[in-house]
VEXDOVEX-347714 format. One record per residue (C-alpha): residue in three letters; chain; x, y, z. Coordinates in steps of 0.2 Angstrom, whole numbers, plus 5000, padded with zeros to 4 digits. Example, Ala and Ser with C-alpha at 12.3 -4.5 7.8 and 13.67 -1.06 7.14 Angstrom:
BEGIN
SITE	r	c	X	Y	Z
SITE	ala	A	5062	4978	5039
SITE	ser	A	5068	4995	5036
REM end
This chain:
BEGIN
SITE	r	c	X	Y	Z
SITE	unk	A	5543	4352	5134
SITE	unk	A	5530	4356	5145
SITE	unk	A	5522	4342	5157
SITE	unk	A	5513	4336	5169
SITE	unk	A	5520	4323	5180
SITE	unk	A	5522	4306	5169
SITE	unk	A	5512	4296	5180
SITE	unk	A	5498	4307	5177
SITE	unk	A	5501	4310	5159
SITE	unk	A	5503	4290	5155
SITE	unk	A	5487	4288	5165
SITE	unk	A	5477	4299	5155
SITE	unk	A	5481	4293	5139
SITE	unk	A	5480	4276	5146
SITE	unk	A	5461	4281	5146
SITE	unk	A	5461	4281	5166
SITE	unk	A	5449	4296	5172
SITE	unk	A	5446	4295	5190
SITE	unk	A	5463	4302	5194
SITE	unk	A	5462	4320	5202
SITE	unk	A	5470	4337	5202
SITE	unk	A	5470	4352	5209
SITE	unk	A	5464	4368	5200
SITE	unk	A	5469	4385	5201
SITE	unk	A	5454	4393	5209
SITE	unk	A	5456	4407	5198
SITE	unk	A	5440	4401	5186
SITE	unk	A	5436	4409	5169
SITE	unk	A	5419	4405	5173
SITE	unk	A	5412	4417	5188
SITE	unk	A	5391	4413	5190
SITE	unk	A	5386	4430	5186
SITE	unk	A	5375	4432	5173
SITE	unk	A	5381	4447	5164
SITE	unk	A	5399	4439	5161
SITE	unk	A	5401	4429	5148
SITE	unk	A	5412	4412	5147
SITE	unk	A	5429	4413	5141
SITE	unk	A	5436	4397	5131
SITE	unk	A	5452	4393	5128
SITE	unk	A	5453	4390	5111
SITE	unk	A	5462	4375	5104
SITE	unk	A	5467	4374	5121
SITE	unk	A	5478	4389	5129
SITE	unk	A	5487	4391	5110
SITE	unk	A	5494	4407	5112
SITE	unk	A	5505	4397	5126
SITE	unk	A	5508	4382	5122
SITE	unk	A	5506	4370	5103
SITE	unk	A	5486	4369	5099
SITE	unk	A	5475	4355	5101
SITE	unk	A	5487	4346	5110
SITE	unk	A	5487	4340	5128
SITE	unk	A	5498	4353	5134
SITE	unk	A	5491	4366	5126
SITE	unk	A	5475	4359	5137
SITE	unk	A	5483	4358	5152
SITE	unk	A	5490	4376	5150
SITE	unk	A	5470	4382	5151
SITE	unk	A	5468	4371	5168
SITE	unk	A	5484	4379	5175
SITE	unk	A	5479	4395	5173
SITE	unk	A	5461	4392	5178
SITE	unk	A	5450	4388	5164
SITE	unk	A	5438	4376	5163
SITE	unk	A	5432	4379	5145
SITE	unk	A	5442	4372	5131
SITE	unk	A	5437	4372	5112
SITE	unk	A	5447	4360	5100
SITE	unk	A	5445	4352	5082
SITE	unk	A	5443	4334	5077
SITE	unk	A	5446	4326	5060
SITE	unk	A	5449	4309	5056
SITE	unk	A	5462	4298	5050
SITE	unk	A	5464	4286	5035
SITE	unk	A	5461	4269	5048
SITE	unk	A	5445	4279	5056
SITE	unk	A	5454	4286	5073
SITE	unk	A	5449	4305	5081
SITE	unk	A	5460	4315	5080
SITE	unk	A	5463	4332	5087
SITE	unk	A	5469	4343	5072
SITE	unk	A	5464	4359	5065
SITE	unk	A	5470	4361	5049
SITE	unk	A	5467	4346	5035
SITE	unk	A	5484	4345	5033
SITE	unk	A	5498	4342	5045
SITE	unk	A	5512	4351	5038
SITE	unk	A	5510	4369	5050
SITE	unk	A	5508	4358	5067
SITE	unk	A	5520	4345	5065
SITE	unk	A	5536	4338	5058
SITE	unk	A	5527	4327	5046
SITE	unk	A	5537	4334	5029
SITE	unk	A	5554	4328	5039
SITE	unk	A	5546	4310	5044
SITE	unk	A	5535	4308	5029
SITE	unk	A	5545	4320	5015
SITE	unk	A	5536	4310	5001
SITE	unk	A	5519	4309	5008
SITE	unk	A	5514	4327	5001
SITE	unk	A	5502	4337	5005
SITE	unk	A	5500	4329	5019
SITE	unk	A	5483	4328	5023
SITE	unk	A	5477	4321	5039
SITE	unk	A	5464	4309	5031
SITE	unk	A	5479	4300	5021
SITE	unk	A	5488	4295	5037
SITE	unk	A	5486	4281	5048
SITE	unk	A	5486	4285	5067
SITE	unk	A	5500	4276	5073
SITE	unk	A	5509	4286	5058
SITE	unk	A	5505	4303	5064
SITE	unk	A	5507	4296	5085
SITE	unk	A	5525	4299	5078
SITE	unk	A	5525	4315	5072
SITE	unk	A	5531	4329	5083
SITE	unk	A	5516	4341	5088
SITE	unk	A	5525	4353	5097
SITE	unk	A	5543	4360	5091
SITE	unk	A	5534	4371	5079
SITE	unk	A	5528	4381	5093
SITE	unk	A	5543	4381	5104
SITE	unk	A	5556	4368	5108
SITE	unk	A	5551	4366	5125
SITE	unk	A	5536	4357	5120
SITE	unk	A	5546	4346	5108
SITE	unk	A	5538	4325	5108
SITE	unk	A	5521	4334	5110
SITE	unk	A	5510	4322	5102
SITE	unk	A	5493	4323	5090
SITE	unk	A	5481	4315	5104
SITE	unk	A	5467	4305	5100
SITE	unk	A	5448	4310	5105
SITE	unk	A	5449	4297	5118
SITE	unk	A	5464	4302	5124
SITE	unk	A	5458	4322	5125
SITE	unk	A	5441	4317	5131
SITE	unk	A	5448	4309	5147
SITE	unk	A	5462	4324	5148
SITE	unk	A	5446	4335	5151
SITE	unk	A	5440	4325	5162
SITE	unk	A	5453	4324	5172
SITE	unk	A	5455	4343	5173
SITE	unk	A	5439	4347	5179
SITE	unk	A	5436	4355	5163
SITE	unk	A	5421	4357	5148
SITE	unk	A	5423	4356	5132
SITE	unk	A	5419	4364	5116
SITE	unk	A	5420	4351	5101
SITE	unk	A	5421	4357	5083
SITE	unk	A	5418	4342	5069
SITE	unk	A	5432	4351	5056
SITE	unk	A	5428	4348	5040
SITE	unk	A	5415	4336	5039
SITE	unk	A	5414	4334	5021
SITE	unk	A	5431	4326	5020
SITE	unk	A	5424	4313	5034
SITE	unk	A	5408	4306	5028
SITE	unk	A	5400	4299	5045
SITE	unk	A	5412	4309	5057
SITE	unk	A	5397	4313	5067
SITE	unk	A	5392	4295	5071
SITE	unk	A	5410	4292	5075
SITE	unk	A	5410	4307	5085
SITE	unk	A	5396	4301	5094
SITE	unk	A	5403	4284	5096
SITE	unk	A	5418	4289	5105
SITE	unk	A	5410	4302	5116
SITE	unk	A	5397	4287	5121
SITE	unk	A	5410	4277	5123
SITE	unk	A	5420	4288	5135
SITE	unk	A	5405	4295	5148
SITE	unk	A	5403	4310	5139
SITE	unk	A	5385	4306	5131
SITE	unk	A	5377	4304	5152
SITE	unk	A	5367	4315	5157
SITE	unk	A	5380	4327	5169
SITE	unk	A	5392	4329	5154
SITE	unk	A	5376	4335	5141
SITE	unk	A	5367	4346	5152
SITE	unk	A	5383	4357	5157
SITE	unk	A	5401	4349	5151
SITE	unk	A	5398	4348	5130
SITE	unk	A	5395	4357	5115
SITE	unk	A	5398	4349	5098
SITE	unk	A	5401	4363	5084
SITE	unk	A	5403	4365	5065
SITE	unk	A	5403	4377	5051
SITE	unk	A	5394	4364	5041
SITE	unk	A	5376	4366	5047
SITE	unk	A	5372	4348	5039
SITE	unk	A	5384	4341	5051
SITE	unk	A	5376	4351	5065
SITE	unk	A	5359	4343	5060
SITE	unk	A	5366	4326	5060
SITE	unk	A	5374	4327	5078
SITE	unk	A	5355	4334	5083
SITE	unk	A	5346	4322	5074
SITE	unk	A	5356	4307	5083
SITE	unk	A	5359	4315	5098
SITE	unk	A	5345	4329	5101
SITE	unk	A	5349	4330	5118
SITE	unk	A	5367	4339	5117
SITE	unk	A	5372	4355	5113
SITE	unk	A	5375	4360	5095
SITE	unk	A	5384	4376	5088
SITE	unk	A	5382	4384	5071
SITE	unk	A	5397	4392	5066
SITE	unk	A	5393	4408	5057
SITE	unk	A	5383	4422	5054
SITE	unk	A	5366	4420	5048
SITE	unk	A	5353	4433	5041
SITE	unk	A	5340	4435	5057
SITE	unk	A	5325	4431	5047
SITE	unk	A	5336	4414	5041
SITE	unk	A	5337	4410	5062
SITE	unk	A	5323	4406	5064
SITE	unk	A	5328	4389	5054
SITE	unk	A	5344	4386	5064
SITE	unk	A	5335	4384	5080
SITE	unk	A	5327	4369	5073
SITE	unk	A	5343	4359	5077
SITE	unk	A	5357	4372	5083
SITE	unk	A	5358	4378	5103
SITE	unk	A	5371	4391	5099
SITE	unk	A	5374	4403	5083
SITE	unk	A	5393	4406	5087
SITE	unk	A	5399	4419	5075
SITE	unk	A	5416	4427	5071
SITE	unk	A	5416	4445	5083
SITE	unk	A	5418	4455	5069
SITE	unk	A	5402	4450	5060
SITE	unk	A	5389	4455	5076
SITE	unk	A	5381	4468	5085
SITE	unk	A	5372	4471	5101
SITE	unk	A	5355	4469	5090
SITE	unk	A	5363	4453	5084
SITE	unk	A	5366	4445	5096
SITE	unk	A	5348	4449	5104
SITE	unk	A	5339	4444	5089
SITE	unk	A	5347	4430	5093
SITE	unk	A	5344	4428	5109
SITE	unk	A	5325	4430	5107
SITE	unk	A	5324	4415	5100
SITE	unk	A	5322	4396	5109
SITE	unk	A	5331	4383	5103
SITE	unk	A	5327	4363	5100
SITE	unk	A	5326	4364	5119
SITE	unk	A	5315	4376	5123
SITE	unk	A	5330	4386	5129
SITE	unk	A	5335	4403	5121
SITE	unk	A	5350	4401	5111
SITE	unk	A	5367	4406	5115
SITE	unk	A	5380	4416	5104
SITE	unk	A	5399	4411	5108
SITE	unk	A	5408	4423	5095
SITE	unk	A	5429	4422	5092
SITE	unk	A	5444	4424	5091
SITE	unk	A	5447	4437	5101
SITE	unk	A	5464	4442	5109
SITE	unk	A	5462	4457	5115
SITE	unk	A	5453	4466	5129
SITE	unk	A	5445	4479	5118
SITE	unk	A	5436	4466	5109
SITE	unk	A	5433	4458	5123
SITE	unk	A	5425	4471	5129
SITE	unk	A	5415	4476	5116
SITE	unk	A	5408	4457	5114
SITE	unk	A	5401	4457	5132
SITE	unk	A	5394	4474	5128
SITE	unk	A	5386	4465	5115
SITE	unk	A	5382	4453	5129
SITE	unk	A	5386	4437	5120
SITE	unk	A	5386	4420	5129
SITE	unk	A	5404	4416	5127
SITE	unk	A	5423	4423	5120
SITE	unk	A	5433	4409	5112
SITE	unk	A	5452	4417	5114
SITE	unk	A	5468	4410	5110
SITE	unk	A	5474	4421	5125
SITE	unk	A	5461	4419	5139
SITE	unk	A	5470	4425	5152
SITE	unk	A	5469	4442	5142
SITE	unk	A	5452	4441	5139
SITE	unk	A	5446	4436	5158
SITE	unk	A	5458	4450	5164
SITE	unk	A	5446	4463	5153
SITE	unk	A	5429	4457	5159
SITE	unk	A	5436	4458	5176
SITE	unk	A	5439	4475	5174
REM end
């Protein structure tokens, strides 16, 4: 399994964030304006089990401060961090729980899935990887110097997930000013959920996931900062259609587009000049725009 030293790792999901670590100095981020982000998607996930702390500190290791992850919630009303609704691909849960089918996140307590193992499905190495809790991944980030990009998964499963949400990340610092001018975006396929976060919250950063018609964006930046669209869906006059407009900040919006792995894409996307690259391989994709 891959760790960090225990003290560390206990500390962080004891919910103690003022510990510090070094960070490779290798950032994904260079302050240029013509490179876009790269975010480690569900953590670094092609190297180590998504969503999981590991998987998020694989992204600090190898120099990235921008992580993206999912968050669902559990039948007793804790965060999770799961992508899928159910738990059957990323954990053992048919071994532990064989009569519990299909498994669906929301049908669990926490202290049920804290037992499942998160990271054997990926590799053995990572076996007693655990499903963390917001909390527990909000002060992970923390910890590692890093940013995050939130996605609220499946919102009409979790009626009220975006009050919760909002709750925890209140709750944990991330709601201050420092963290909502330039450490969070909260994300979602569901542009209902995206105007709840921005009718609560106006003040943080919202994503639309998706591709809408250019005379619909107009609409969207009522409530959305970013229009973060699947690569293969957008153009160079997409993305500038899109960036001509100002969102509920008086900002222009942003356009993060994924998943891509590759440094063609890659290259093509920043061509595009979009914002950001979500990747499951950012090492891949940074190696490409630094070319």
């Amino acid at each position: 399994m891959y760790v960090r030293p225990a003290t560390a790792t206990t500390a962080v999901l004891l919910g103690v964030g003022a510990l510090v670590i070094p960070v490779s100095t290798a950032q994904a981020n260079p302050a240029t304006p013509d490179t876009p982000l790269v975010v480690a998607h569900r953590g670094a996930s092609a190297y180590a089990p998504e969503n999981t702390i590991e998987s998020l500190d694989k992204a600090a290791d190898m120099g990235f401060r921008w992580a993206e992850t999912d968050v669902q919630r559990t039948l007793d009303g804790k965060l999770v961090m799961m992508h899928d609704a159910t738990l059957a691909r990323t954990t053992n849960v048919e071994e532990v729980f064989p009569d519990r089918a299909p498994w669906r996140v929301a049908d669990f307590t926490y202290a049920e899935i804290a037992r499942l193992d998160a990271g054997s499905w990926f590799d053995t190495r990572y076996a007693g990887a655990r499903v963390p809790t917001l909390k527990q991944y909000l002060h992970r980030v923390r910890y590692n110097h890093q940013k995050l990009v939130l996605e609220i998964k499946q919102p009409a499963l979790y009626p009220g997930i975006e009050k919760n949400v909002l709750a925890v990340l209140r709750k944990t610092g991330w709601l201050d000013w420092h963290h909502v001018k330039s450490k969070l975006v909260v994300q979602s396929f569901s542009a209902d959920s995206v105007k709840k976060v921005h009718a609560q919250r106006p003040d943080v950063k919202t994503g639309f996931l998706g591709t809408p018609p250019v005379a619909d964006l107009p609409e969207y930046a009522k409530f959305a900062h970013q229009i973060n669209s699947r690569h293969t869906t957008i153009s160079a006059d997409y993305v500038a259609a899109v960036q001509a407009l100002k969102g509920p900040l008086g900002k222009p919006l942003e356009v993060f587009t994924w998943t891509i792995d590759d440094a063609a894409n890659a290259r093509r996307a920043a061509g595009f000049g979009v914002d950001g690259i979500i990747t499951n391989k950012p090492d891949v994709v940074r190696d490409a725009l630094g070319d």
